[in-house]
N, C-alpha and C positions, 0 to 999 in steps of 0.2 A: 843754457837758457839765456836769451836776450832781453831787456828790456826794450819797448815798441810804444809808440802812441799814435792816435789818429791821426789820420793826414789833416792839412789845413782846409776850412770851409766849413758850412753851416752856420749855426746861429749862435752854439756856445762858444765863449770863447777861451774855453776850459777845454783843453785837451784830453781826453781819455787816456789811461797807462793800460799798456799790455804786459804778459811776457809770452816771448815768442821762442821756440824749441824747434829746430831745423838740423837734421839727420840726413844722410843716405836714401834715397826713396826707398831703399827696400832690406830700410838696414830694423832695428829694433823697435824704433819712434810707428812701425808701423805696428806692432804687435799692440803700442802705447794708443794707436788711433781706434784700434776694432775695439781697445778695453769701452773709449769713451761712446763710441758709439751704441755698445751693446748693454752698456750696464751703468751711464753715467749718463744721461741725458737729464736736461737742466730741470723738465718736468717729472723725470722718475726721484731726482733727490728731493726736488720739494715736496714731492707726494710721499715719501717717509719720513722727509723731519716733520711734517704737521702727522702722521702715524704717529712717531715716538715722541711726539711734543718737544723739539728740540729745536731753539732757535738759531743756533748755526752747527754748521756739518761741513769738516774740513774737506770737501770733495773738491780738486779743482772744477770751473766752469768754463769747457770748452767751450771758446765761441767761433772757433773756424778754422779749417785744416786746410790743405792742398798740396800741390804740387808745384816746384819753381824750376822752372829750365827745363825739365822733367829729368833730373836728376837727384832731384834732394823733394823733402816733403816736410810738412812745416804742420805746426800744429799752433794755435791763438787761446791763451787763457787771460781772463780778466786778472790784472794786476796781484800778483802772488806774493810780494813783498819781498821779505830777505829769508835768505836759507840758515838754519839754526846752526849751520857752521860754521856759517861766514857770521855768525854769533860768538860763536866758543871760539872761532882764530883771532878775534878782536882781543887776544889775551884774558877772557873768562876763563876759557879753559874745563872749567866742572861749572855745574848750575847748580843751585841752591836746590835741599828737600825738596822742598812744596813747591818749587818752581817745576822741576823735574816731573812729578806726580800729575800734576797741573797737566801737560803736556802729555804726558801718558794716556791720563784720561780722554782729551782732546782726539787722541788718535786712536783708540778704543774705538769712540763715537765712528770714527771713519772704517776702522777693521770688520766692525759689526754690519756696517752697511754694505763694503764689499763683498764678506764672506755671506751675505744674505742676498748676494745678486749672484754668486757662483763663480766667482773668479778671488783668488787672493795675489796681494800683492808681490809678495816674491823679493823685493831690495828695499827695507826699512832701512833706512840713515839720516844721519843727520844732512844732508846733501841733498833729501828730498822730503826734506821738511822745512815750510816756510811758516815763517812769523809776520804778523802784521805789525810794523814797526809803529803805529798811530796804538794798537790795541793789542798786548803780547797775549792778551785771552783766545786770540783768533788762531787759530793753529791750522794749517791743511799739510795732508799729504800728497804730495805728488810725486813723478817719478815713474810713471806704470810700464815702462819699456818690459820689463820682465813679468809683467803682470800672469797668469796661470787662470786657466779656466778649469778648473776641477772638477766643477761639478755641472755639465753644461744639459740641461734640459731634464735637470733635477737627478742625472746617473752621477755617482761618484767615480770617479777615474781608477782606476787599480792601481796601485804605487808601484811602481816595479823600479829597481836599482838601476842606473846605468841605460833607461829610456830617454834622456834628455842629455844634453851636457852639459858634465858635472860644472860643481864648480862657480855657476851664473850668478851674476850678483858682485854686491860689494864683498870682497871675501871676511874681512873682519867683523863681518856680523849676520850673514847668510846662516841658514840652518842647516843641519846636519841633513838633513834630507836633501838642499839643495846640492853638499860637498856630494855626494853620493851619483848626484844625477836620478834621481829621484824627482818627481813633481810636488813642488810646495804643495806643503798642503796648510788649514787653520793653523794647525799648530804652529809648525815653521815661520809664521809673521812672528806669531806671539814670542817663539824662541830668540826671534831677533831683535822683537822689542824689548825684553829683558837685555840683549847683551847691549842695544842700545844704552839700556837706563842707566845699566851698570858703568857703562864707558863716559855717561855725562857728569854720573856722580864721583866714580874717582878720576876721570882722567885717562883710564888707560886700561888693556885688557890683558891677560897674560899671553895672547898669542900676538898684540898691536906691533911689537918689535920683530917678528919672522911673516909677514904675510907675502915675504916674495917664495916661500915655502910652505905653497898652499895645503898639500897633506901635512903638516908639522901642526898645520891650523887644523886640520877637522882632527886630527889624535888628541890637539887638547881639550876641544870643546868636547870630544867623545867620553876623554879623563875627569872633568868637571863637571859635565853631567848625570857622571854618577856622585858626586861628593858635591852639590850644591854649597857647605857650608865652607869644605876651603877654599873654592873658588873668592867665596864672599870675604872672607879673612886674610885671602892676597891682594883681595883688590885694594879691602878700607883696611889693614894694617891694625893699626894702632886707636882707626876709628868708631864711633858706634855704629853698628850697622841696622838699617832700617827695616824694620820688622816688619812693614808690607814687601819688602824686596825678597827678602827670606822669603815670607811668603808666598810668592809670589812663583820664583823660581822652584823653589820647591814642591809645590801644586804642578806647575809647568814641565817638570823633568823626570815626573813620575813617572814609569813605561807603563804603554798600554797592557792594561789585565786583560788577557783574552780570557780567562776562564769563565766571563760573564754571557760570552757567546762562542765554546770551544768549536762550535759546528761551523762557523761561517770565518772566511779567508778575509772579510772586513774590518773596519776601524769598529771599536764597539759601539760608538754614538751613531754609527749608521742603522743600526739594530732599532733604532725608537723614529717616529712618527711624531709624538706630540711632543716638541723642546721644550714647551712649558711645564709640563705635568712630570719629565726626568729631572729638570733641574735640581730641585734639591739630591736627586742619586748621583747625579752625576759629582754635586760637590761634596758629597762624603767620601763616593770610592775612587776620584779622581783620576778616573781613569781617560775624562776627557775635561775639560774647563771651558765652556762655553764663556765668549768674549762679555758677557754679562755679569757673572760670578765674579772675572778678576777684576772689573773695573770697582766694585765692591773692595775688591780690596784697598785699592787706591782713596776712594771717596772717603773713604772711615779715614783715613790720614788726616783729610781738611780739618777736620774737627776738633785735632789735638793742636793746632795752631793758633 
């Protein structure tokens, strides 16, 4: 990612800042270009944060793509600020609680709006997450090279093992569906935003020291998956550990219960029509956690502060 600003002329004399994202014509940046155009356009965001009453929605704002040479292809977002990890490499290192939660929430706001236009994101890092250096409340996601369209014209895709190549993504925080070659699905963001949160808060993850052994990486997250809680006890040690994360991950890493629909080769949440009126089913038997539920988890944290 570049930083860019207007060319000279006109009447301000106030430069505009850009950032500008330039790739291979027909390398990933282009999978990154159909996401904005299909599902991110400047009037479809506005039109749901005044839906959900929300006054900002970390969506980048494309404001122009092309091609240069005709070799390379470029894409124009208004001024995205700094990346949360050129945060943490400025010797932070972990983020505070409720700084963390903060941030969480933040990109909830942005997971709900994507998995509500049929594409999920696919590579949640800190790498494509920026902060507004004026206002640390502004959070956006960007990054959508590996973006997935899941669910395009309202079908859910069929998960099938070994359809994609494996592997895609940042590997230290990709979901087990993505190691697989499987197509991300809701969940898979969500699973990466956990291992994000987890890696802000201590610092480090048990597989962060092997990831040029990419299978060594999806057997641990496979081992911790099932055992949420040592995971949680290696990471903070000696620390108190936060009882939305527990949460959190443990709602998250439940397996799906097919016994609720043994007849259909489906995700069970694809079985309901009305997400309002399952909601509460859905967060008892947890067999799916819609992006609404855990950011609940997260908000009830502010309170204790």
């Amino acid at each position: 990612m570049y930083e860019a600003q207007s060319a000279s002329g006109g009447t301000s004399p106030q430069k505009q800042r850009y950032s500008l994202k330039l790739d291979v014509k027909d390398g990933k940046i282009y999978n990154e270009q159909n996401f904005f155009q299909r599902a991110a356009k400047a009037g479809t965001v506005e039109k749901w944060k005044k839906w959900h009453s929300l006054p900002l929605l970390g969506i980048p704002s494309c404001v122009g793509f092309g091609l240069h040479a005709d070799s390379y292809r470029f894409l124009v977002f208004s001024d995205l600020g700094r990346t949360l990890q050129s945060v943490l490499n400025d010797g932070l290192h972990v983020l505070r609680e409720k700084a963390a939660f903060q941030i969480v929430v933040r990109l909830l706001d942005c997971l709900e709006y994507i998995h509500e236009n049929e594409y999920v994101h696919g590579d949640i890092t800190a790498e494509n997450i920026y902060l507004n250096p004026a206002d640390l409340t502004q959070v956006t996601l960007a990054g959508y090279c590996f973006a997935f369209r899941y669910c395009p014209g309202g079908k859910h895709v069929a998960q099938r093992e070994g359809s994609r190549t494996p592997h895609e993504g940042t590997i230290e925080f990709i979901s087990l569906d993505s190691h697989k070659g499987a197509g991300p699905s809701r969940r898979s963001d969500l699973e990466s935003l956990g291992y994000c949160l987890l890696q802000w808060l201590c610092g480090f993850l048990p597989w962060s020291d092997e990831l040029d052994k990419v299978e060594t990486v999806m057997e641990k997250k496979e081992k911790y998956r099932r055992d949420v809680k040592c995971l949680l006890h290696l990471c903070f040690r000696q620390k108190s550990i936060p009882d939305a994360l527990l949460n959190y991950l443990q709602q998250l890493m439940t397996p799906w219960i097919s016994k609720w629909c043994p007849k259909s080769r489906k995700p069970a949440q694809e079985e309901f029509k009305d997400f309002h009126s399952v909601r509460p089913f859905l967060q008892i038997n947890n067999f799916y956690l819609p992006v609404l539920e855990l950011r609940e988890v997260f908000i009830s944290v502010f309170f204790q502060f």
